[in-house]
Every structure is written in structure tokens, then in C-alpha cells.
DODRENZA-510280 format. One record per residue: residue in three letters; x, y negated, z of N, C-alpha, C in turn. Coordinates in steps of 0.001 Angstrom, whole numbers, padded with zeros to 6 digits, always signed. Atoms other than C-alpha are relative to their C-alpha. Example, Ala and Ser with C-alpha at 12.3 -4.5 7.8 and 13.67 -1.06 7.14 Angstrom:
ALA+000890+001190+000000+012300+004500+007800+000900-001200+000000 SER-000820+001190-000060+013670+001060+007140-000770-001090+000730 
END
This chain:
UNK-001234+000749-000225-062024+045544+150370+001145+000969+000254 UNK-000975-001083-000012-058649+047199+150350+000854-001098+000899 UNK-000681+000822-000727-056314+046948+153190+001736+000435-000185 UNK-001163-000943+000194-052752+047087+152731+000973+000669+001173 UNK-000523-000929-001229-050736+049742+154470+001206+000144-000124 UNK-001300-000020+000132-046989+049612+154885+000735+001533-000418 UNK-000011-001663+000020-046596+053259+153839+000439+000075-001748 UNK-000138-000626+000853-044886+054827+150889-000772+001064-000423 UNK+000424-001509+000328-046718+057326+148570+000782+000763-001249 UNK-000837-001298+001145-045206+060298+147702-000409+001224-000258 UNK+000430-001784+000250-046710+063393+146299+000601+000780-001521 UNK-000767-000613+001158-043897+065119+144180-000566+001664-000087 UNK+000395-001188+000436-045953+068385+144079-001460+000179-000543 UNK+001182+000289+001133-049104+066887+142587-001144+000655+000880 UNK+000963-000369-000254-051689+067826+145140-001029-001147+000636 UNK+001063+001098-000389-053631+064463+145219+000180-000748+001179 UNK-000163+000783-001454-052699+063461+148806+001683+000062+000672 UNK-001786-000230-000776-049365+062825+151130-000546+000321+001476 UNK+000518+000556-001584-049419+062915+154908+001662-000998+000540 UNK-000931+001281-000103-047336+060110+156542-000048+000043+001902 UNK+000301+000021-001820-047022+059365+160701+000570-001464-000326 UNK-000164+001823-000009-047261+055312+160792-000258-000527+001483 UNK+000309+000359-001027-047451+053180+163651-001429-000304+000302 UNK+001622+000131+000020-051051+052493+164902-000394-001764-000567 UNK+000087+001311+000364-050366+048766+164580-000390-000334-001696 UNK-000065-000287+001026-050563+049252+161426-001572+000219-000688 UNK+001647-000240+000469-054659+050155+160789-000461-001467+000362 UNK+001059+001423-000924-055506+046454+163110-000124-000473-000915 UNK+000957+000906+001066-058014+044813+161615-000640+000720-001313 UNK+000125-000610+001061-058656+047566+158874-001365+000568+000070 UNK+001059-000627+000546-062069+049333+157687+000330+001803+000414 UNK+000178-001460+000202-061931+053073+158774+000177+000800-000610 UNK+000787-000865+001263-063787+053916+155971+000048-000332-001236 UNK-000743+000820+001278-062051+051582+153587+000773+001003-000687 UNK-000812-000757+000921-059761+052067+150804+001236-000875+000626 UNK-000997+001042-000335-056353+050822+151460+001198+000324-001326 UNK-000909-000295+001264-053415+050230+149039+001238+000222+000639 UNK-001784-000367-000074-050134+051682+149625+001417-001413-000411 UNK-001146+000975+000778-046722+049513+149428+000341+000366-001649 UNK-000662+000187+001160-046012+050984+146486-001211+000247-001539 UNK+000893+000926+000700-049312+050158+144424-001260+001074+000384 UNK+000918-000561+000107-051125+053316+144867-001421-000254+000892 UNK+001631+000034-000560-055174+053168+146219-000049+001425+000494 UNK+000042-001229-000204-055771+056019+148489-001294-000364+001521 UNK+000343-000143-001753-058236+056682+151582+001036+001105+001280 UNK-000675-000847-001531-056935+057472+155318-001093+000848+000235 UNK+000976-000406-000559-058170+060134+156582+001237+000146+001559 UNK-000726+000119-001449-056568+060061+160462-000135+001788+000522 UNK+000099-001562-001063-055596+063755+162061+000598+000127+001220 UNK-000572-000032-001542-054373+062539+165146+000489-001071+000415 UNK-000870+001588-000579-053345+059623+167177+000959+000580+001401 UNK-001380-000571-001066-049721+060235+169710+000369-000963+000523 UNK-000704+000773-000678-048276+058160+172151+001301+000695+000461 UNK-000678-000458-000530-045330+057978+172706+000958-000147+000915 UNK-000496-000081-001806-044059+059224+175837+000679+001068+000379 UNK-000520-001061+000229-042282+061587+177295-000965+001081+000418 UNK+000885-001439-000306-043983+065293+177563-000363+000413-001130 UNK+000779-000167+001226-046160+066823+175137-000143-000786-001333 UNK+000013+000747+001110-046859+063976+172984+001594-000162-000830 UNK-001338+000806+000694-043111+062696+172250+000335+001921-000369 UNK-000201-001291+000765-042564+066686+171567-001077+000273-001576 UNK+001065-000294+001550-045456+066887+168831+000878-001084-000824 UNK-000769+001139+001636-044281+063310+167269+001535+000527-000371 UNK-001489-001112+000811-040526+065305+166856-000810+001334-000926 UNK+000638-001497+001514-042453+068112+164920-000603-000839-000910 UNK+000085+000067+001348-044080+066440+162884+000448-001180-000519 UNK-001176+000755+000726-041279+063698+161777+000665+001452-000598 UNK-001145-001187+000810-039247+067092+161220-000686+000594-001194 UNK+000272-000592+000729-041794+068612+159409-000366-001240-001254 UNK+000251+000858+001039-042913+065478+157403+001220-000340-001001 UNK-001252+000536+000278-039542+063755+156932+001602+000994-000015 UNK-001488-000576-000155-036806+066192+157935+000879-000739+000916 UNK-000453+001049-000760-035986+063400+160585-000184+000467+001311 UNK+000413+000437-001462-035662+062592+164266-001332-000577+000190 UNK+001403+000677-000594-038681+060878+165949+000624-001648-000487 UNK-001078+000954-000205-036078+058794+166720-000137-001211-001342 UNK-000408+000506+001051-035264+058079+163430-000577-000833-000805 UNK+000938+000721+000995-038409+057287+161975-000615-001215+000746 UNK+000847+000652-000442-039690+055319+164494+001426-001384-000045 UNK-001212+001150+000458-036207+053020+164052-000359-000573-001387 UNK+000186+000596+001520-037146+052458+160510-001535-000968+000166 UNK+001130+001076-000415-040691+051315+161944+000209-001242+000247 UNK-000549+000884-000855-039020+048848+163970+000810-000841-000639 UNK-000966+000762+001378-036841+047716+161193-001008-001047-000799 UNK+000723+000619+000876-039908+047150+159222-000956-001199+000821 UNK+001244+000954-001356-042407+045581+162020+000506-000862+001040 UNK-000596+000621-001249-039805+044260+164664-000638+000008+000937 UNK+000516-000340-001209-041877+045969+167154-001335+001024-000035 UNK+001310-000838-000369-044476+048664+168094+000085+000324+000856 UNK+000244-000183-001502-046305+049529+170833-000229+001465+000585 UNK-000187-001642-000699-045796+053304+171310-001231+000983-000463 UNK+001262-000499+000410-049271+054428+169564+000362+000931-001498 UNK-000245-000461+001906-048749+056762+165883-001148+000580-000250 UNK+000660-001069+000500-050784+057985+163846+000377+000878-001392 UNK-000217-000820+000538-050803+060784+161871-000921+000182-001142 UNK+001456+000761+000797-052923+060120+158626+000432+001338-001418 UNK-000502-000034+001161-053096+061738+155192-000744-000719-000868 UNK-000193+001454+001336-053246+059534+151930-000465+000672-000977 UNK+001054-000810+001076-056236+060912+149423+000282-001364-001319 UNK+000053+000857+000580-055364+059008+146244-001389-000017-000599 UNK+001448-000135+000972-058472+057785+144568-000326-000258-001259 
END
């Protein structure tokens, strides 16, 4: 069963996978070990490299690195566009990359 995942895929340098930082809300109810389909049609497995809360200290410093390094963004920024899309999350991210299959 494929679950769908609110997530753009983008791999403009052709190495089979993306990495993405999504809200956690976002896996509920999902398979692990499933396949899931991307918003924008592609089939890919998660593989998860980290789950962040965020808060202030350590964590809310990692989720700013890697929005900057993913996106070129604030934390801020991305997690506003979450919020845009979901009208709410509960402070959990994860940090996934996107193996097309």
C-alpha cells in the first residue's frame, strides 16, 4: 500500500534520492517500511535519519542547519510553509530521505 506524503521531489542532480525535513504528523498512520507517493507523483521509500523537536537548545539549532542546508531557508521559514499546508503541527520533524523506486 502506498501512503501519500505531502513532500515535493526534487533531485535535479540525478542521484536517485532527495532529503526533505517534514513534519512528523505527517508519517501517522503510515507503514515504516512502505512505499509512499510523493505530491508530485513520484514512488519513493523513507528512509528516516533523525527525528527533532522543536525547542529551544540543541534541537531548534540542528532544525536551522539543516533547513539552511536543505532549503537555503530559516527554520522559521519552512516550518511556516508547514503550517500553511497542515494548519498546525505539533513541534516533532523529521528528517527523511526519498529513495525513488
Amino acid at each position: 500500500m502506498e501512503f501519500k506524503l505531502p513532500l515535493k521531489y526534487s533531485d535535479p542532480e540525478g542521484k536517485g534520492y532527495c532529503d526533505a525535513l517534514m513534519p512528523s504528523e505527517c508519517r501517522r498512520g503510515s507503514d515504516a517500511k512502505g512505499l509512499f507517493k510523493c505530491a508530485t507523483g513520484e514512488v519513493v521509500r523513507v528512509e528516516w535519519l533523525g527525528v527533532f523537536r522543536n525547542e529551544r537548545g540543541e534541537s531548534q539549532e540542528q532544525l536551522e542547519w539543516i533547513s539552511q542546508c536543505l532549503y537555503g531557508w530559516t527554520f522559521d521559514r519552512v516550518q511556516s510553509h508547514w503550517i500553511a499546508r497542515l494548519g498546525k503541527v505539533e513541534g516533532w520533524y523529521d528528517k527523511v530521505r526519498l529513495r525513488k523506486v
